[in-house]
C-alpha positions as CSV (number, residue, x, y, z in Angstrom):
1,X,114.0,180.0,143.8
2,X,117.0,178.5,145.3
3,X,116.8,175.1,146.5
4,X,117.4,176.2,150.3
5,X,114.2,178.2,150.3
6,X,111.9,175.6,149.1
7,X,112.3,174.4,153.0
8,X,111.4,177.8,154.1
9,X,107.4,176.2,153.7
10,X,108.0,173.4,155.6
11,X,107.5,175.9,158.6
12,X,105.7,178.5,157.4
13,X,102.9,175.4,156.7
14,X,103.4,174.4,160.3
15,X,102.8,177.8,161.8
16,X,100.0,178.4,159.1
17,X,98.7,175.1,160.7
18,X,99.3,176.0,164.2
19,X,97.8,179.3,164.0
20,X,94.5,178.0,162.4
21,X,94.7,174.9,165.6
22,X,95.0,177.9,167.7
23,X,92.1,179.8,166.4
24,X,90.1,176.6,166.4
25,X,90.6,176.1,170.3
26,X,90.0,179.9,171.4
27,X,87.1,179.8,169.3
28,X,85.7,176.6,171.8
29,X,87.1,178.0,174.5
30,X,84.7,181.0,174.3
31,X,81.7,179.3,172.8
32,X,82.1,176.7,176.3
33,X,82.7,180.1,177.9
34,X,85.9,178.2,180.1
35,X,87.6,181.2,179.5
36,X,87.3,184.9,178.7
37,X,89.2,185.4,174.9
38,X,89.7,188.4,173.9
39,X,88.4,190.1,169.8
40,X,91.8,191.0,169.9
41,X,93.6,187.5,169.8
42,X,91.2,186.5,167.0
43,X,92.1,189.6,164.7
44,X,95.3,189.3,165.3
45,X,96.1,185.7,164.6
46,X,93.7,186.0,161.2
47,X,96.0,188.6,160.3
48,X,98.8,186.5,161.0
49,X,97.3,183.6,159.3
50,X,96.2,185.6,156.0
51,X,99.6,187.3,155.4
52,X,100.9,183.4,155.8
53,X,98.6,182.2,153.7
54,X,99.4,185.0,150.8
55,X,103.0,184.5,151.5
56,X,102.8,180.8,150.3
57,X,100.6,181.5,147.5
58,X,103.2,184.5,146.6
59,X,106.5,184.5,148.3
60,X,106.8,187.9,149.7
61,X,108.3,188.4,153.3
62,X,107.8,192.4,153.1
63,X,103.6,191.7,152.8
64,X,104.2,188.6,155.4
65,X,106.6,190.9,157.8
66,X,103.5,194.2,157.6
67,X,100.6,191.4,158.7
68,X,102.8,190.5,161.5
69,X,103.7,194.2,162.5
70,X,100.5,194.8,162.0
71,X,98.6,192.2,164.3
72,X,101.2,193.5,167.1
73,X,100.1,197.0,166.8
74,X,96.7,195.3,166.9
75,X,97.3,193.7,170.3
76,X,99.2,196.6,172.0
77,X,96.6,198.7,173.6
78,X,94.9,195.5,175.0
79,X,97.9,194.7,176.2
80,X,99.2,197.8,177.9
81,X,95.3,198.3,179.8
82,X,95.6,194.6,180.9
83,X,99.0,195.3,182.3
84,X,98.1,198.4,183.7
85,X,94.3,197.5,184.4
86,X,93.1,197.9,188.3
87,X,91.0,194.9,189.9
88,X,88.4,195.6,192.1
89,X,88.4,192.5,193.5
90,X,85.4,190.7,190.7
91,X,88.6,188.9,189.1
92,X,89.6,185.6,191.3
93,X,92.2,182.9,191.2
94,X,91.5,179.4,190.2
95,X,90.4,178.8,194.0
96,X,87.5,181.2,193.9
97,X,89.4,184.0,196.1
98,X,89.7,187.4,195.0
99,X,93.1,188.3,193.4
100,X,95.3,190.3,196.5
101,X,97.9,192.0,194.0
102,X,99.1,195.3,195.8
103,X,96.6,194.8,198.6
104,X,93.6,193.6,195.8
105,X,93.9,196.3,193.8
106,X,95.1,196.8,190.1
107,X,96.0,200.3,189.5
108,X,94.7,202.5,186.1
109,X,95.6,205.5,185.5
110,X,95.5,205.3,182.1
111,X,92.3,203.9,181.0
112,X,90.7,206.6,183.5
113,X,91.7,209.1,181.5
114,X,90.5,207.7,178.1
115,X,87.2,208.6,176.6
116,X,85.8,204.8,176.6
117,X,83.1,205.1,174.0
118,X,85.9,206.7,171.4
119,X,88.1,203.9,172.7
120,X,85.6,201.7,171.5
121,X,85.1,203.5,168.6
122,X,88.6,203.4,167.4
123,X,89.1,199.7,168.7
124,X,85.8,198.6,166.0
125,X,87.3,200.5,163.3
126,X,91.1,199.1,163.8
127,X,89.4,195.7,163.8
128,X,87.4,196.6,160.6
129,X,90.5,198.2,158.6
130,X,92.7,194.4,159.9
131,X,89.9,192.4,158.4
132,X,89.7,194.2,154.9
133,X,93.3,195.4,154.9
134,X,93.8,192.9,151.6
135,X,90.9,193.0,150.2
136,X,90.1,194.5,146.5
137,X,88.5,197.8,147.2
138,X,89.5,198.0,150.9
139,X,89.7,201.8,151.5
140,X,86.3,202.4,149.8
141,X,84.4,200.2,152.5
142,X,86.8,201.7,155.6
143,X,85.3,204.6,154.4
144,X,81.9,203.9,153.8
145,X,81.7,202.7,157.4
146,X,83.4,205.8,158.8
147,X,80.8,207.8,157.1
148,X,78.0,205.9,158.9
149,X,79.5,206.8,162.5
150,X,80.1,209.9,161.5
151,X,76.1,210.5,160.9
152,X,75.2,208.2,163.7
153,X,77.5,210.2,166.4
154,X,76.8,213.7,165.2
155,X,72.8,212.8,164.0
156,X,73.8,214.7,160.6
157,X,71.6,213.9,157.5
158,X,74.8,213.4,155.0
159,X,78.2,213.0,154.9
160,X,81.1,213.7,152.6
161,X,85.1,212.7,152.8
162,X,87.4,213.8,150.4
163,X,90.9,213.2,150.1
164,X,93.8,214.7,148.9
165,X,94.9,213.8,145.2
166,X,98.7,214.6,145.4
167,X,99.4,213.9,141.3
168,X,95.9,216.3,140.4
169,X,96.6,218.4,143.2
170,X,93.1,218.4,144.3
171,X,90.5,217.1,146.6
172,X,88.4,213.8,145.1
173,X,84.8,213.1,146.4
174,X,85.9,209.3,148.1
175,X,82.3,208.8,149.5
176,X,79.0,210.4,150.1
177,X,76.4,209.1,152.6
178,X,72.8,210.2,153.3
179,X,71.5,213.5,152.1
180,X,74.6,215.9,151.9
181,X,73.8,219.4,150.4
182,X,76.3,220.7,148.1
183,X,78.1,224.3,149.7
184,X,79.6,225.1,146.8
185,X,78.4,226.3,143.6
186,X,77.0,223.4,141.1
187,X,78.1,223.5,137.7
188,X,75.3,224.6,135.3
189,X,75.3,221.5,132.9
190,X,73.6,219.7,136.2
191,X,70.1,219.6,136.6
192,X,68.7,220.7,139.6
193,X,67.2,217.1,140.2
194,X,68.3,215.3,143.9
195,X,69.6,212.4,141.3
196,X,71.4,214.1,139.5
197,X,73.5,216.5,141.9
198,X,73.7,213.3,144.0
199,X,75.7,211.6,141.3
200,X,77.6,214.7,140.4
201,X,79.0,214.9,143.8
202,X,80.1,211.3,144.0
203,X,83.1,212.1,141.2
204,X,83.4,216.1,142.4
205,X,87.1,217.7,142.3
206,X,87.9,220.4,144.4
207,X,91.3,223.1,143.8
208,X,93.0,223.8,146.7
209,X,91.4,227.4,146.8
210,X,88.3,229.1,146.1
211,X,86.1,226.7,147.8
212,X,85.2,225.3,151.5
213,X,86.7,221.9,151.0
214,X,89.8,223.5,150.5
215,X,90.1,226.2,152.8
216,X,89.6,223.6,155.4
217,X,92.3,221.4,153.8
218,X,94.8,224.4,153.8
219,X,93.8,225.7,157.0
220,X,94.4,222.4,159.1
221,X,91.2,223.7,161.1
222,X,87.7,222.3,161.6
223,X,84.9,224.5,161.3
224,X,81.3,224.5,162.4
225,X,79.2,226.7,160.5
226,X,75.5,227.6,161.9
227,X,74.4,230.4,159.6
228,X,75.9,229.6,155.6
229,X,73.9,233.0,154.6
230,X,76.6,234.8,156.5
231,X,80.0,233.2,155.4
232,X,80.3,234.1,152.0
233,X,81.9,230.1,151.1
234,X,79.0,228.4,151.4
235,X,76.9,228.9,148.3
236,X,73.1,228.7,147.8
237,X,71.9,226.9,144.8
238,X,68.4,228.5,143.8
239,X,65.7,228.1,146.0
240,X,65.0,224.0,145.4
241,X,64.4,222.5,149.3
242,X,66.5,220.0,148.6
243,X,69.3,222.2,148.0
244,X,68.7,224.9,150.4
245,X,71.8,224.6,153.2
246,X,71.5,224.4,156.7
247,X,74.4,223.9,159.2
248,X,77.6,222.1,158.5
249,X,80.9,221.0,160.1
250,X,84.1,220.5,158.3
251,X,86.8,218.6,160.0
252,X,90.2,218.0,158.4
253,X,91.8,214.7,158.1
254,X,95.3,215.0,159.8
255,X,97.4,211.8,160.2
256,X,101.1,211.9,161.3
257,X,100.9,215.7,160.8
258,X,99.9,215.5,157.4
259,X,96.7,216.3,156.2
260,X,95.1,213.9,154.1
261,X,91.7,215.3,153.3
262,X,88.5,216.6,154.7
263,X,85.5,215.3,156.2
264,X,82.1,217.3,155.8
265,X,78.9,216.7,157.5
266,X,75.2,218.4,156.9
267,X,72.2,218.7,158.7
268,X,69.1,220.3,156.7
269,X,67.5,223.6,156.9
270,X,64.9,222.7,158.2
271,X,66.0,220.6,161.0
272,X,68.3,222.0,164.4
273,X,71.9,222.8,163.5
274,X,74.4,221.3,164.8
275,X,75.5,221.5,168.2
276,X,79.0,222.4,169.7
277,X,78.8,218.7,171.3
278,X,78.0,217.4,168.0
279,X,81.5,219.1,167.2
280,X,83.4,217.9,169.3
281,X,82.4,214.6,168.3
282,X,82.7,215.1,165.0
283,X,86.7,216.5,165.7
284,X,87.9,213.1,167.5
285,X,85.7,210.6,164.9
286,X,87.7,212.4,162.0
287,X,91.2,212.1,163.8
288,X,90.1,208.3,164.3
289,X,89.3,207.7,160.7
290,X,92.2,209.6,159.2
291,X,94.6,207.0,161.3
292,X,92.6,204.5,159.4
293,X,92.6,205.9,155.9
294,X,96.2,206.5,156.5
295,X,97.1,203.1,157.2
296,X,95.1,201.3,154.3
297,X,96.9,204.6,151.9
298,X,100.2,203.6,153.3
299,X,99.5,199.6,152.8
300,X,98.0,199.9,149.3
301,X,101.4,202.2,148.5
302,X,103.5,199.3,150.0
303,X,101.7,196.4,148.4
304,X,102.2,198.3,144.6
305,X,105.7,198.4,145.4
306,X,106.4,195.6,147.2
307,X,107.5,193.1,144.3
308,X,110.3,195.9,143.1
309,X,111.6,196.7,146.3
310,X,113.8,195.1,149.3
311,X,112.3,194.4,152.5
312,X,114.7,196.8,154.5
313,X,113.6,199.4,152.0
314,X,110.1,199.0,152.8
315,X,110.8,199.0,156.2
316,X,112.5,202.1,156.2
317,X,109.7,203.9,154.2
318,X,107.6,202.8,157.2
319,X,110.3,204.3,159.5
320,X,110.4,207.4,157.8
321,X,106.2,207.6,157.7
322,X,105.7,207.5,161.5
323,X,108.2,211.1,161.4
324,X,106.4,214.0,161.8
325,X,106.1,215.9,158.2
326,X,107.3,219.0,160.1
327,X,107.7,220.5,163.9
328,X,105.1,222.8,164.7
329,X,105.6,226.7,165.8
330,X,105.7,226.9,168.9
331,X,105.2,229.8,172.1
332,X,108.4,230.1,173.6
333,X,110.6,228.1,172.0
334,X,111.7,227.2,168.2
335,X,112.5,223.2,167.4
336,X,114.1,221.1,165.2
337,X,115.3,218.0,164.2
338,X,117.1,215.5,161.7
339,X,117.1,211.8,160.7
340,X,119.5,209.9,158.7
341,X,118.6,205.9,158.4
342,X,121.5,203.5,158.1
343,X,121.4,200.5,155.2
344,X,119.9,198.6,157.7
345,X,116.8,199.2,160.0
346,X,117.7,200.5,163.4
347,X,114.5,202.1,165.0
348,X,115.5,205.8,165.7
349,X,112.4,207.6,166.0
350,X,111.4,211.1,167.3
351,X,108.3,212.4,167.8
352,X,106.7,215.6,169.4
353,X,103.2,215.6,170.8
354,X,101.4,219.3,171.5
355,X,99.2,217.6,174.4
356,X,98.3,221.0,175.5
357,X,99.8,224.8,176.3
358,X,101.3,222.9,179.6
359,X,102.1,220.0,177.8
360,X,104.6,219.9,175.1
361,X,106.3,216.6,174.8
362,X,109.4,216.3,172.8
363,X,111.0,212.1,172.3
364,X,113.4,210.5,170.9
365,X,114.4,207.0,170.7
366,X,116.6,204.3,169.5
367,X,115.8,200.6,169.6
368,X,119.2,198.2,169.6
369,X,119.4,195.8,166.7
370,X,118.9,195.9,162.9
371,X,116.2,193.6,161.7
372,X,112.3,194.1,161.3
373,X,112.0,193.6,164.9
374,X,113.7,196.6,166.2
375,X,111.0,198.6,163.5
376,X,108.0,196.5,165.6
377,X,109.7,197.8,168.7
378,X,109.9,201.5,167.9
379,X,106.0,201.3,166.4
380,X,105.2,199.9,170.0
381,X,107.2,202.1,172.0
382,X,106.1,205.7,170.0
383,X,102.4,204.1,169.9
384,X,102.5,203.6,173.9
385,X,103.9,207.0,174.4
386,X,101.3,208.9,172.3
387,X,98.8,206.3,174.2
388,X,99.9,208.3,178.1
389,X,101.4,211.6,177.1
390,X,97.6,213.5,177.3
391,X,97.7,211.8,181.1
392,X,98.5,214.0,184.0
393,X,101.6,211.7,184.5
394,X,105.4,213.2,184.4
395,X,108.2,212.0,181.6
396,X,109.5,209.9,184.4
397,X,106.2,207.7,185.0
398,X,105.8,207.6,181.2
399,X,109.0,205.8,180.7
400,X,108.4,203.8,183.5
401,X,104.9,202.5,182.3
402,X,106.6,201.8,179.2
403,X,109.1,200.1,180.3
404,X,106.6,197.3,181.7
405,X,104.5,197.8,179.0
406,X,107.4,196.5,176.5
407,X,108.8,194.4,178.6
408,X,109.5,190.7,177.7
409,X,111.3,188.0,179.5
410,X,110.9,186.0,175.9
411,X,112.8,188.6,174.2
412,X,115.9,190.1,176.3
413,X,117.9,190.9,172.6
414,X,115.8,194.0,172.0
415,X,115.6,197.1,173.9
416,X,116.0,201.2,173.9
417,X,117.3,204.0,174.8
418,X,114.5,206.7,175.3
419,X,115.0,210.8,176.2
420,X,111.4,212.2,177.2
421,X,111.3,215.8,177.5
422,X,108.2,218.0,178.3
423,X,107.4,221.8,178.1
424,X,105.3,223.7,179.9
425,X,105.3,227.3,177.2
426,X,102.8,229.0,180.5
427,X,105.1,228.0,183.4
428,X,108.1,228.4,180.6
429,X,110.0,225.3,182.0
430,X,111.2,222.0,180.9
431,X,111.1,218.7,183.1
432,X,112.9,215.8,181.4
433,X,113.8,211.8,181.9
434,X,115.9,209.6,180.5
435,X,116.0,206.0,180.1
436,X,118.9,204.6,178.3
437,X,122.1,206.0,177.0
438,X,120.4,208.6,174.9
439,X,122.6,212.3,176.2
440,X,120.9,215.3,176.7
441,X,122.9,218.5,176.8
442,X,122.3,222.4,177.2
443,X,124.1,224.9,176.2
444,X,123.9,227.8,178.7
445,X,123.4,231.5,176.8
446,X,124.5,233.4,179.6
447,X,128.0,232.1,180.3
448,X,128.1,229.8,177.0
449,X,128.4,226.3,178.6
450,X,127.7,223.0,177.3
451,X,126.9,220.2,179.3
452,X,125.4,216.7,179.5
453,X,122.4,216.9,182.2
454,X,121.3,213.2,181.9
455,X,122.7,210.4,183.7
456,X,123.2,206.8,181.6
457,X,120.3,204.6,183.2
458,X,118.3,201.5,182.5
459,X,117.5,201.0,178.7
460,X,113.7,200.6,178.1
461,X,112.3,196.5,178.4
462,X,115.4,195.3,180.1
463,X,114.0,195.0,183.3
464,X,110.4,195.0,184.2
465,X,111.0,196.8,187.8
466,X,113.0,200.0,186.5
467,X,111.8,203.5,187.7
468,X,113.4,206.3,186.2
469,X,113.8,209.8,188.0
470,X,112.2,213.2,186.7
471,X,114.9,216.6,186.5
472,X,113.0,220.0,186.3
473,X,115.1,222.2,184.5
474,X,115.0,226.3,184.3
475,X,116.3,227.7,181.1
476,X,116.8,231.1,179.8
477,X,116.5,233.1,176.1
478,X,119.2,231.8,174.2
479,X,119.7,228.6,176.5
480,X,119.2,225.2,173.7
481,X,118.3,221.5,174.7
482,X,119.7,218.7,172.6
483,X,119.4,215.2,172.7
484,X,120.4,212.8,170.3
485,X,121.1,209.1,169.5
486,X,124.3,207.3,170.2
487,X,124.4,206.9,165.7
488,X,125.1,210.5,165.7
489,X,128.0,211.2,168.6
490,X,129.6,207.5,167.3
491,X,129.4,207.9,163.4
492,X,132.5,207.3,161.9
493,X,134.4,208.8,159.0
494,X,136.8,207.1,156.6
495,X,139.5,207.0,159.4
496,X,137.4,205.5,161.4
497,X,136.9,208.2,163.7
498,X,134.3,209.1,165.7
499,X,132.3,212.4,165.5
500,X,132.2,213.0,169.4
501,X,130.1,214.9,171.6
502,X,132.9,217.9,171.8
503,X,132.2,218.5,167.7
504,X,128.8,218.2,168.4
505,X,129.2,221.4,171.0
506,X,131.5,223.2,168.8
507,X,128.6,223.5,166.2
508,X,126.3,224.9,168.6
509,X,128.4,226.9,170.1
510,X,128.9,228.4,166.6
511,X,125.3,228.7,165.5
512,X,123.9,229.5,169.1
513,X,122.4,232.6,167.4
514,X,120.4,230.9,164.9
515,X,116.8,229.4,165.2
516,X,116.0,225.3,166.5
517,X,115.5,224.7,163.3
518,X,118.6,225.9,161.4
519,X,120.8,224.7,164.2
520,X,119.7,220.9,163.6
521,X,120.4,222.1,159.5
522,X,123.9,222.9,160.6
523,X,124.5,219.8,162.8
524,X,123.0,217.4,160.3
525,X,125.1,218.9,157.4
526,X,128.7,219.1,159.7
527,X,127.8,215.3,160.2
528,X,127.4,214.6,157.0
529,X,130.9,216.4,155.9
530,X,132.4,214.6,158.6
531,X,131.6,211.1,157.3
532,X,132.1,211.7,154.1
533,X,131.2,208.6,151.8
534,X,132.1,206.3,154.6
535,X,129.1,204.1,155.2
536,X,127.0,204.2,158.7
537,X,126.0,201.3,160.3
538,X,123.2,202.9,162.9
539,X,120.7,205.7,162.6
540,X,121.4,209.5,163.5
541,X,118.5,211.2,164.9
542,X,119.0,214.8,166.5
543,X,116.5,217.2,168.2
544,X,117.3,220.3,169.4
545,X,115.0,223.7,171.4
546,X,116.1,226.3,172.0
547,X,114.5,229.1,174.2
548,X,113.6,232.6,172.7
């Protein structure tokens, strides 16, 4: 250790200190009840504390730099439904009066249209996964609990989750709850004693195919199965009670469009099978836990690596995580996209949300700076997004409740450039915003134009009062949307030369014929030519549609 960083303690042992004086004097505050304190500010700042606290035992700012991520992402949605939250006139000022913000009244549009009770749901287990996040055997008891919700919700009788074992390419029994009856065919060294099969199931492997748990898994589908007699891959074993089936539902674990694994729940024959509600249920609980599994998987994966790897490398593996695995078909329309990260971390993100058949959003973004804090920023921005996009609001409203949701007059170094643009595959139109410097163009089939449609605005958390303006936009087969960051028309080759929106149109002009996807294959490979070994000091993020 260099002599310089030995006085790196001196302040993490005074934040360490002020965070636990700070805990100390919530924690009266509530028990005097002078105040109303939030779970939230306790889970965060223990997860602040504890990734201090391991830091000093063992130096390691990547581990100290997730905790603090991490207790952000923590506070965000409390955040965004204070900010956004509506009083009905219970809340008062320090005189006694009611508060008279726009005429009494705090406008909500959001939390109206979240389901509380999953809300709640997904708030308890967020707070669970925070406090066991470090703990030896971590994943095992985030799943344990998911498994009792899952029976509790849906009143099944057992529970199963499995999950994907990418080096044995296969699915692993990771916990069993309750009275699960196997669907598949038991192997004959196994008794046909409950005991026995119980404890056979709790190390079962699964292939990929030939079985239920892996159909599901392939299939990205849930299924609810009433009547195993009739689907021929759900298998009776002999005529014991406690192995005869009854009704099932198997709901695959999807987290940033990669499934993870399978969760299965029973009910017995003898008891009423399961309803469609019970479904339903059973669909949103198993998107909640694989969230949850995914982000203890990805933490464990960091942790292992964490003492053979540099910060901004990390960083960037979380970058690259929060990516979708791959763009979806879609009706109407083919997409694609490309990412290329800098050295350093800059925040580009894109994402695309299929909210519903008139609701297909398409973002991209790109966060100024290059430290840790522009990663935190992007997490916060793509996590409010996905947080309104299912709303009945338009891109324009979107940006603009982000826009105070990030907002910070603490923080005036860090902001971003956002392009929102939504879909409707029924209607077969686009409407798009824009906040920020990020271009949009078209390039017109029918007379082969290119043009830039948005206008330079605002960036996103500059300034808390910005509204942004919504453009509908009719397109026609052949026409293509692109929007990009600034990384991509600004990279420079060894001349120092940029590579320009006008050699960004000449590629599509010359591909025009090929597919969304192949057209951001051409772009990000012309790029790459063009810089040659020069070295890039921002991200390039491209996403392009085009109409069929």
């Amino acid at each position: 250790m260099q002599p310089i960083d030995k006085f790196a303690y001196i302040p993490l042992f005074a934040a360490t200190a002020l965070i636990a004086a700070t805990m100390l004097f919530l924690f009266i505050a509530a028990a005097r009840k002078t105040a109303k304190v939030s779970f939230v500010f306790f889970l965060s700042l223990l997860c602040v504390l504890a990734g201090a606290l391991y830091t000093a035992a063992r130096p390691n700012i990547a581990f100290f730099s997730l905790t603090l991520a991490f207790a952000a992402f923590l506070t965000l949605p409390y955040a965004i439904i204070k900010a956004l939250s509506k009083n009905d006139g219970s809340e008062a000022d320090d005189d006694g009066k009611p508060n008279a913000i726009n005429g009494g009244k705090r406008y909500n549009v959001v939390y109206e249209e979240i389901d509380r009770s999953l809300l709640d749901i997904q708030k308890d287990l967020l707070g669970r996964a925070a406090e066991s996040i470090s703990a030896p055997g971590a994943l095992d008891s985030i799943l344990e609990y998911y498994s009792k919700q899952l029976i509790e919700y849906t009143h099944a009788d057992g529970s199963m989750i499995l999950l994907l074992d990418d080096f044995d390419d296969a699915l692993s029994v990771k916990h069993l709850e309750g009275s699960f009856v196997p669907p598949y065919l038991l192997p004959e060294n196994i008794p046909h004693k409950q005991n026995r099969v119980d404890m056979s199931m709790k190390y079962a492997q699964f292939q990929l195919k030939g079985n239920i748990f892996g159909d599901i898994l392939s299939g990205s589908k849930a299924e609810l199965i009433t009547e195993p007699t009739k689907d021929e891959r759900i298998v009776q074993n002999e005529k014991e009670d406690f192995l005869k089936c009854g009704s099932y539902i198997f709901a695959p674990l999807i987290a940033q469009s990669q499934t993870i694994g399978v969760a299965a729940l029973s009910r017995d024959h003898d008891n009423e099978v399961f309803s469609e509600k019970d479904f339903d249920v059973a669909k949103k609980l198993a998107d909640i836990m694989a969230l949850g599994a995914r982000l203890i998987t990805i933490h464990n994966d960091m942790v292992e690596r964490s003492n053979d790897e540099k910060e901004g490398e990390i960083s960037a593996r979380i970058q690259k995580s929060l990516l979708p695995a791959k763009l979806p078909i879609l009706p109407g329309i083919t997409s694609g996209a490309f990412f290329s990260n800098a050295e350093s971390i800059c925040g580009d993100f894109y994402d695309l949300v299929v909210a519903r058949k008139d609701r297909i959003a398409f973002a991209l973004g790109d966060v100024t700076g290059k430290n840790l804090t522009s990663l935190v920023i992007m997490i916060q921005i793509r996590a409010m997004l996905r947080l309104v996009i299912n709303t009945q609001q338009t891109p324009a409203t979107i940006l603009s409740w982000t826009n105070r949701g990030l907002f910070s007059e603490a923080d005036k170094d860090h902001f971003a450039s956002v392009s929102l643009i939504f879909y409707d595959s029924i209607a077969k139109k686009f409407t798009y915003s824009s906040g920020g410097t990020n271009p949009i163009y078209i390039y017109r089939q029918k007379d082969q134009s290119f043009s830039k449609i948005s206008d330079d605005t605002m960036p996103i958390g500059m300034e808390k009062e910005t509204v942004y303006a919504d453009k509908d936009l009719e397109c026609e087969s052949g026409d293509i949307i692109v929007t990009c960051s600034d990384g991509l028309i600004e990279a420079l080759n060894l001349d120092g030369k940029q590579y320009s929106a006008s050699r960004l149109e000449k590629i599509i002009k010359e591909n025009h014929s090929l597919a969304g996807k192949e057209i951001a294959k051409r772009v990000q490979d012309d790029v790459k030519n063009f810089c040659g070994s020069a070295v890039q000091h921002d991200d390039q993020t491209l996403l392009c549609i085009k109409v069929q």
